[in-house]
N, C-alpha and C positions, 0 to 999 in steps of 0.2 A: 683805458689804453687807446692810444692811435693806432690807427689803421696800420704805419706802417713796424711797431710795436707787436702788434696780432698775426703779420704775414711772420715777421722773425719768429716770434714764441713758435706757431705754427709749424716752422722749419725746424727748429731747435725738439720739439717733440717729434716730428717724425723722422729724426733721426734717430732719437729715443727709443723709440717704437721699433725700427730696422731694427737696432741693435740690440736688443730681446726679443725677438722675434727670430734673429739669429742665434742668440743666446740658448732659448727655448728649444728651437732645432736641435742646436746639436746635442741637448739633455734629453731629450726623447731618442734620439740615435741611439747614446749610450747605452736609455735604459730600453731600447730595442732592441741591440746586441745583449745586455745582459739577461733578458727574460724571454726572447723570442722563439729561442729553439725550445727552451724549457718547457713554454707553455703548448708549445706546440706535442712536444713529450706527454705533456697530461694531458691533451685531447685526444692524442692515438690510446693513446690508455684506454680511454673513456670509447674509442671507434671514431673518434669525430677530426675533421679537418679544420674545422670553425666553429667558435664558441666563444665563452665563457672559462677561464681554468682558476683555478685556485692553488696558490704555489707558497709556499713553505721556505722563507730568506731566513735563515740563522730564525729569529724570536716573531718574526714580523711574515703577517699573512699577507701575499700579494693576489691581486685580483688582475688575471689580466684576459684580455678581449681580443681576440682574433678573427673577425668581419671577413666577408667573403664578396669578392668582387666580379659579376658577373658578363663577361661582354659574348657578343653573337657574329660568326663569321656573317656577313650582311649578304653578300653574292650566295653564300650556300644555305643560309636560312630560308632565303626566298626558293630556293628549286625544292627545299625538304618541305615548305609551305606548301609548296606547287603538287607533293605527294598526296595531302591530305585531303580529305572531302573541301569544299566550300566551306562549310558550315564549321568544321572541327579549324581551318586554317585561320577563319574569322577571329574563332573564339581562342587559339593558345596566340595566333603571331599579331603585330600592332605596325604598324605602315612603318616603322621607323623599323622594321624586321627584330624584333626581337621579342623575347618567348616570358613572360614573367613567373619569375619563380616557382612560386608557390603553385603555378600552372605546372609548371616542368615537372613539380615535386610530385605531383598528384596525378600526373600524365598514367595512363596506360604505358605499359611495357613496349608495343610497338609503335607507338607513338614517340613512346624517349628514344626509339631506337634509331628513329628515322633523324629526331631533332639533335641528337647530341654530341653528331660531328661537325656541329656548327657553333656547338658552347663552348665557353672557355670559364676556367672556374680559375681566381687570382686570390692572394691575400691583400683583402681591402684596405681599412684604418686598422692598426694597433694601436691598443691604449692599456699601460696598463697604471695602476694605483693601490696605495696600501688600500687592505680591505680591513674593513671594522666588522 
């Protein structure tokens, strides 16, 4: 192929590309309107806000995944930082002010207490798929 052969083709596929990728979108929309409250249903079941659920369509088991999105007030993370010893502020907060998880999760009680009017807890990716 010539050069200018390969810039066309090029074009011609990433138009391709747009156009399922839009395509894609709005099937995932659909099937996030159709299962999202659901699966949200079977994790409060379960206590949970985020997970894993397993859903029951007519004959077909769905698997669907509900991710949790975490961001940190930046201005009020650093004052609850400012609470803590030296040494404790080192170890939960990270110069970009924010607290990592599995730290938060494992925090002492007055620790979470100080930290978590600065959390914000979001629904991250949803995916869901038949399950086998």
């Amino acid at each position: 192929m010539k050069s200018r052969e390969l810039f066309e083709r090029r074009e011609e596929l990433k138009s391709v590309i747009n156009q399922l990728k839009g395509e894609l979108s709005d099937v995932e929309n659909e099937l996030s309107c159709t299962y999202l409250s659901r699966a949200r249903d079977a994790l409060h079941e379960e206590g949970k806000d985020f997970g894993t659920a397993h859903i029951l369509d007519g004959n077909r088991k769905i698997k669907a995944v509900l991710s949790k999105k975490i961001s940190w007030d930046q201005d009020g993370l650093r004052r609850a930082l400012g609470e803590l010893s030296e040494e404790d502020a080192r170890h939960y907060g990270k110069m970009t002010f924010a607290v990592e998880e599995r730290k938060f999760t494992a925090a002492p009680p007055t620790i979470k207490r100080i930290l978590e009017n600065c959390r914000t807890t979001e629904v991250g990716r949803f995916t869901v798929e038949l399950d086998k």
